[in-house]
N, C-alpha and C positions, 0 to 999 in steps of 0.2 A: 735609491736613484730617482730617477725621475718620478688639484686640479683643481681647481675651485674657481670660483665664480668670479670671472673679472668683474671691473666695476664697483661691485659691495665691498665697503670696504666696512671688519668688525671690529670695535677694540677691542684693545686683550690689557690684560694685566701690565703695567706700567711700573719701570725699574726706576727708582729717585738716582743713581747716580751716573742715567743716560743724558741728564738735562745740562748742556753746559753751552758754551758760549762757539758753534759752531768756525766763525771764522778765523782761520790759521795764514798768520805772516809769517816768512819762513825765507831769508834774501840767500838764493842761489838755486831753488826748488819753487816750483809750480804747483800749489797744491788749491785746489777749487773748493772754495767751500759749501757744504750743505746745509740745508735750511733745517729749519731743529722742526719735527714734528707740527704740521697746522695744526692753530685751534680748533677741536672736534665742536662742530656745528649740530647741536642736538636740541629738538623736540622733546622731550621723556615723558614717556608715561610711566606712572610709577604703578599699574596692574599688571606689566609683563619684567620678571628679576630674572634673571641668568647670572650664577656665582661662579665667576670661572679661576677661582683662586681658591686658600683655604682662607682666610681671616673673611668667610662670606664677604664675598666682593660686588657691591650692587651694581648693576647693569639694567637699565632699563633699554629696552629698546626704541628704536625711535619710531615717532609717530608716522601715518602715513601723509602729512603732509609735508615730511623733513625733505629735503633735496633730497638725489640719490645719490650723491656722493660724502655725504655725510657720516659720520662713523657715531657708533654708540659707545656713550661718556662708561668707564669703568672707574673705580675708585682702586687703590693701592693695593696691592697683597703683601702680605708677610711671608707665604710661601707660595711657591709659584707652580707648581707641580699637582697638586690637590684640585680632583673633578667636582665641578656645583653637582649636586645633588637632581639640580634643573634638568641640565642636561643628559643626565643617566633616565631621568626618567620619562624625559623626551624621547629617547634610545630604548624604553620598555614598548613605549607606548608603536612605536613607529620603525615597522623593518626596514623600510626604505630611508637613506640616508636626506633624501633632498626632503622627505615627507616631514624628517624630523627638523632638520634646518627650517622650514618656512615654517612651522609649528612654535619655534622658538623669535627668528625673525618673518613674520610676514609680510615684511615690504620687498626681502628675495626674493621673492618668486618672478618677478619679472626678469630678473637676471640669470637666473637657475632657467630660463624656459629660452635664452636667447642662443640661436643657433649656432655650431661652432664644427669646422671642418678637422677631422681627425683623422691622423695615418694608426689605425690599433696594428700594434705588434700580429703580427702571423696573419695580419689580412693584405690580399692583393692589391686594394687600392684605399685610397681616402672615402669617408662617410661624412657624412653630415647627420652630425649628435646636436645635444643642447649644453652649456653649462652644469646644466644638473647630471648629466648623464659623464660627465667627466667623474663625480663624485663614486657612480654606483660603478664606472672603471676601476677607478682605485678600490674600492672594498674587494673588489673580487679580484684584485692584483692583475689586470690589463695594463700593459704599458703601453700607453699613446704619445703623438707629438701633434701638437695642437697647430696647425697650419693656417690655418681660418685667416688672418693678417698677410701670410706671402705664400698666397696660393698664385696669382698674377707671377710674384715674381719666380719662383720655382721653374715655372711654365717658359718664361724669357732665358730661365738658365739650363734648360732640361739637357742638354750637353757639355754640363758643367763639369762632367766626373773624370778630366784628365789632368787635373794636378799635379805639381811634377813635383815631389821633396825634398830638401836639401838635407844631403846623407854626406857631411864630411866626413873624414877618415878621425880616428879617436886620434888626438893630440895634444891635449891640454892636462895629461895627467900631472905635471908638475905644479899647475895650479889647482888646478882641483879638489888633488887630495888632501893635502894640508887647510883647508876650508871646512872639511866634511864633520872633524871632529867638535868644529864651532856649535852644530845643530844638539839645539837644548831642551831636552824630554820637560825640563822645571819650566822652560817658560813655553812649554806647548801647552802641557797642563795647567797656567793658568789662562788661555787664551779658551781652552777650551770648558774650563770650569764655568768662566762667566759667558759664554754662548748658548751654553745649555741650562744655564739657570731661566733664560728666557720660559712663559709658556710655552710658546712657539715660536717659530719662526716661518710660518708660514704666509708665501708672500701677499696675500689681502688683508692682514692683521698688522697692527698698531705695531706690536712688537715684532714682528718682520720686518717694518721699518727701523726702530729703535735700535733691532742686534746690527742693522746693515749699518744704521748710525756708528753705533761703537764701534765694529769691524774700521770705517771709513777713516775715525780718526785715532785708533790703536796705529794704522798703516801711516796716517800723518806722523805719527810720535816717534815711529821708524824710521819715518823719513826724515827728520827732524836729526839724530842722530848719525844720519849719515856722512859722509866725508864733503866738504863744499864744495870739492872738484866734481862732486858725480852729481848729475842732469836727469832726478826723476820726477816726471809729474806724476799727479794725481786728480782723476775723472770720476765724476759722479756720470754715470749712464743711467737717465729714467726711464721712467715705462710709463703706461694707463695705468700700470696697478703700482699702491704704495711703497712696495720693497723695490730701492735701486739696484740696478747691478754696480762695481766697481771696478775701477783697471787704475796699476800704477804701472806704468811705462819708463823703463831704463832707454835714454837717448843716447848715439853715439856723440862723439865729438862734432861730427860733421852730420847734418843729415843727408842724406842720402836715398832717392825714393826708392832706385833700383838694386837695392839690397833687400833680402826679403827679411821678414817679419817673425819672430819666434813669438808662440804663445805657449802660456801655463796656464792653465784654466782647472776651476771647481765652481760648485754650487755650495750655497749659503742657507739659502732657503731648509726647509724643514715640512714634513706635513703627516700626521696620523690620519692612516689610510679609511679608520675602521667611520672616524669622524670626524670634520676640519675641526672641531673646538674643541675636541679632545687635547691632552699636552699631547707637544714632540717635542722632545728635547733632545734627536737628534743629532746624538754624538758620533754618531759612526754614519749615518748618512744625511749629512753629507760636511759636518761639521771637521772630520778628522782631514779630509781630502783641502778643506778650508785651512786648517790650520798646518797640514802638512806642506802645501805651497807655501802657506806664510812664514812660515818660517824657515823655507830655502832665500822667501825674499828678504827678511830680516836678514840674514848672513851676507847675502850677496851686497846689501845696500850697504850697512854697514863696516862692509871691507870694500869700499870707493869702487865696486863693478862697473867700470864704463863699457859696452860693448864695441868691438870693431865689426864685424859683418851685418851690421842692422841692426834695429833697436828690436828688445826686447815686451813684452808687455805681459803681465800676471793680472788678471781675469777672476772672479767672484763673481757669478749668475747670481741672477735674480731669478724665481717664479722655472726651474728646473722642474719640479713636482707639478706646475702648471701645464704642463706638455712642452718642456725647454724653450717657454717664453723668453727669457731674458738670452740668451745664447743665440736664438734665434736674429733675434732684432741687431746683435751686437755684428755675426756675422752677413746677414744683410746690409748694414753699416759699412762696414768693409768693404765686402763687392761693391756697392756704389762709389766708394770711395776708391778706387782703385788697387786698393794694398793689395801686395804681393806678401803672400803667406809660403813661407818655407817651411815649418814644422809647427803644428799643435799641438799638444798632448796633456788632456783632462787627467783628474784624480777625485774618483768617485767611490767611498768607502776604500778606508790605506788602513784600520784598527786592528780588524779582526783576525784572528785566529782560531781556526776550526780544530774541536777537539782531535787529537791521532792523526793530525794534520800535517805535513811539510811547509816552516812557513816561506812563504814566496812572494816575488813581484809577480802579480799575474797581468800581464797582455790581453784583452780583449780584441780579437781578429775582426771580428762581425760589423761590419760597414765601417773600420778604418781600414786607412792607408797600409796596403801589405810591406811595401817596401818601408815606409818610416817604423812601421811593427817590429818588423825584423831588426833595424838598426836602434830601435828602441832598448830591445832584449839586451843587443850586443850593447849597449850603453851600459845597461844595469851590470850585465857580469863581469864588467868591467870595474865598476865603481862599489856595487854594493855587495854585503858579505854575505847574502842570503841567496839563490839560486830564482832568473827571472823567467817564465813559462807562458807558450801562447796559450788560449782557449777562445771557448766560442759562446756566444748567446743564441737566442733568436734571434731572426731579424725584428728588428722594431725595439728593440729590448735595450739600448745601449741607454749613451747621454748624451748631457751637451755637445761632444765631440760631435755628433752626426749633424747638428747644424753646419758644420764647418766642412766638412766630407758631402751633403749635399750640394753645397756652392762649389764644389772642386776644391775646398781646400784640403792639401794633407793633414790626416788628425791619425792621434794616437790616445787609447785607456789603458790606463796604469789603473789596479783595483788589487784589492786583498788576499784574492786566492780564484779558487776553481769554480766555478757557479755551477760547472757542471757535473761536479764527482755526487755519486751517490743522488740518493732521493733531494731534492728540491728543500731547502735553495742551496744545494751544494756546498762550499765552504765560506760561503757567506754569510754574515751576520745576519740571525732567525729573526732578530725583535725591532730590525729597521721597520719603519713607518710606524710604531707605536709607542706606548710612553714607557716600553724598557729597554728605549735605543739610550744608553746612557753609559758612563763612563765606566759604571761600576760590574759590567758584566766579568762574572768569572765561574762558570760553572759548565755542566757537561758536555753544552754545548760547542763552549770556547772560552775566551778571555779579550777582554778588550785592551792591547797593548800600544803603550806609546812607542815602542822600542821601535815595533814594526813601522809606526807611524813615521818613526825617522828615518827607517830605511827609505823610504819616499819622498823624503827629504830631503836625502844624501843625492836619490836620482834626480830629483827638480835641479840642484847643483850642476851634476853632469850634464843634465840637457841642455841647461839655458850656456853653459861655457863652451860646452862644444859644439851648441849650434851656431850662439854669434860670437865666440870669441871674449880676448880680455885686452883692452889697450889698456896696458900701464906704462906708456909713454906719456912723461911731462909734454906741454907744446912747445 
């Protein structure tokens, strides 16, 4: 689930078959297009190498009179998974994480030293850290939510917390279930094979933008496919830092502003906690909850879903592992904008299965909406074949969804199992945030299953039809 240094932006290892011709005409669908990756602007010096590939992938880093938003040039890799030798022995040399970062880059340091306001999990109130000190969070597995950007606006909403949910009564089984069967384990897996081929996907890195690239226009190819009657856009949401967030948005026929708003949300992003350049190929955090929504949205686009109670919108953060930067800003968005939200509900690791486990929809209670909670649950044992169960975190401890529950909006987490049974981390997948968060887990621990993935699937269905509805009336 949910640090790194805004601003810096490093390159990472570069995929040949991200490069393509960004913009998509498409008559009947709205879709925006994104700019293919800027020219990396670099100085090099050729006395500092960093291999962060295996076919030794040279990196120099940039000089100190490069701009500071400048990224460092990296050459091709053949495999993408393989640590430079550089950097392991930056990581002998140096226990502190930011020690060993400026040691490899040191034109970081000004940005690893810039101040940043943080709510740490099980503390009372917000601090003021640095950049760097997000890093030495993560290794010691603090969860924080980086505020620093909407502390102001927090402050203007501090009685934000009366959200009211929109809880219809289940009625749409006749459409729904005959849909559920459509959701495809073959084309999860290969959505997710090529996200995790990424080094990373952590959002200050080249390829954090690149995998958001592919994501953006896999979603276009969906959308492309779909029926000419059905009305979805598609929104590039930027940030200060390189990885977008995304949102494709199902419109009713009519708009309508005082209808409220359904969202599905996950994160995209990726980050190895022990070191940012380390791989994350983060497949189960947070790639499955990625590709678990998407392919509720594949289904629904492709079988002409027009909504009647308000339009829908499906959400991919950006910068989640940041302190839910990208979630943050979307839901700030929002509130400015006046939308009325009737139901949220994130999906942050849907893979896993815990060895001698019960597999389940687990509910996270812990700063969501109780009442959407509860009508969540009764959603799932309704629609899906596996039994769906509240639990709890810590405070501080959730995701994206508490952007949205801060501002007063109702939110709901949907996640893999129990965080809480037994010793830490409960039934949750042991090898998120490092580089054995990958597809192929299957051992004492647990197994990493698509099957489960689709039961997540099946509920994204449920939620988005019983929350807004399905007009399948011609006009």
């Amino acid at each position: 689930m949910e640090a790194a240094f805004e601003g810096l932006r490093v390159a990472w290892p570069h995929h040949d078959w991200t490069s393509r011709n960004h913009s998509i005409v498409d008559s009947g669908h709205s879709l925006s297009p994104l700019s293919a990756t800027a020219a990396m602007r670099t100085s090099l010096c050729s006395h500092s190498l960093l291999l962060l590939g295996s076919s030794f992938i040279a990196v120099a880093s940039a000089s100190r009179d490069t701009p500071r938003d400048s990224q460092v040039r990296l050459t091709g890799p053949i495999r993408h998974h393989q640590v430079d030798p550089v950097i392991l022995d930056a990581l002998k040399k140096h226990s502190d994480p930011v020690d060993a970062l400026v040691s490899l880059h040191p034109e970081a340091a000004d940005q690893l030293a810039q101040p940043r306001l943080l709510r740490v999990s099980g503390e009372p109130t917000a601090r003021w850290m640095t950049e760097g000190d997000k890093l030495r969070l993560k290794r010691k597995g603090h969860k924080f939510v980086d505020i620093t950007d909407h502390e102001d606006f927090y402050k203007q909403n501090v009685n934000a917390l009366a959200g009211e949910a929109h809880l219809p009564n289940l009625s749409h089984q006749h459409i729904v279930k005959p849909l559920l069967p459509q959701v495809s384990t073959k084309r999860m897996h290969h959505v997710l094979e090529h996200m995790t081929s990424y080094y990373t996907r952590y959002f200050g890195s080249v390829t954090g933008e690149e995998s958001a690239q592919w994501l953006h226009d896999h979603i276009a190819e969906i959308i492309k496919e779909s029926p000419f009657h059905t009305h979805i856009s598609l929104e590039v949401f930027t940030h200060s830092f390189p990885q977008p967030s995304i949102i494709a948005r199902f419109e009713p026929k009519v708009r309508n502003f005082s209808l409220p708003l359904t969202i599905l949300g996950a994160h995209q992003d990726s980050m190895n906690y022990l070191f940012p350049l380390l791989p994350a190929p983060g497949a189960d955090d947070d790639c499955s909850g990625t590709v678990s929504i998407l392919e509720a949205f594949r289904v629904l686009a492709t079988s002409g879903f027009i909504p009647i109670n308000g339009p829908v919108e499906f959400h991919w953060y950006a910068a989640e592992e940041g302190g839910l930067l990208g979630s943050q800003a979307i839901a700030r968005y929002k509130k400015e904008s006046g939308a009325r939200i009737g139901a949220m509900m994130e999906f942050d690791m849907t893979a896993f299965i815990a060895k001698n486990a019960t597999e389940s929809i687990g509910f996270i209670e812990t700063e969501a909406d109780a009442p959407l909670t509860k009508w969540a649950a009764d959603l799932a044992n309704e629609y899906v074949s596996i039994p769906a169960k509240v639990y709890k975190l810590p405070s501080g401890a959730g995701s994206d969804y508490m952007s949205f529950t801060r501002l007063g909006y109702p939110s709901a987490f949907a996640s893999e199992g129990n965080p809480s049974a037994g010793a830490f981390p409960g039934e949750f997948d042991p090898y998120v945030h490092t580089a054995k968060d990958t597809m192929d887990v299957d051992d004492d621990t647990g197994i990493f299953s698509l099957e489960h993935m689709a039961r997540f699937s099946e509920l994204a269905i449920a939620f988005v039809v019983e929350q807004a509805g399905w007009d399948n009336k011609w006009r």
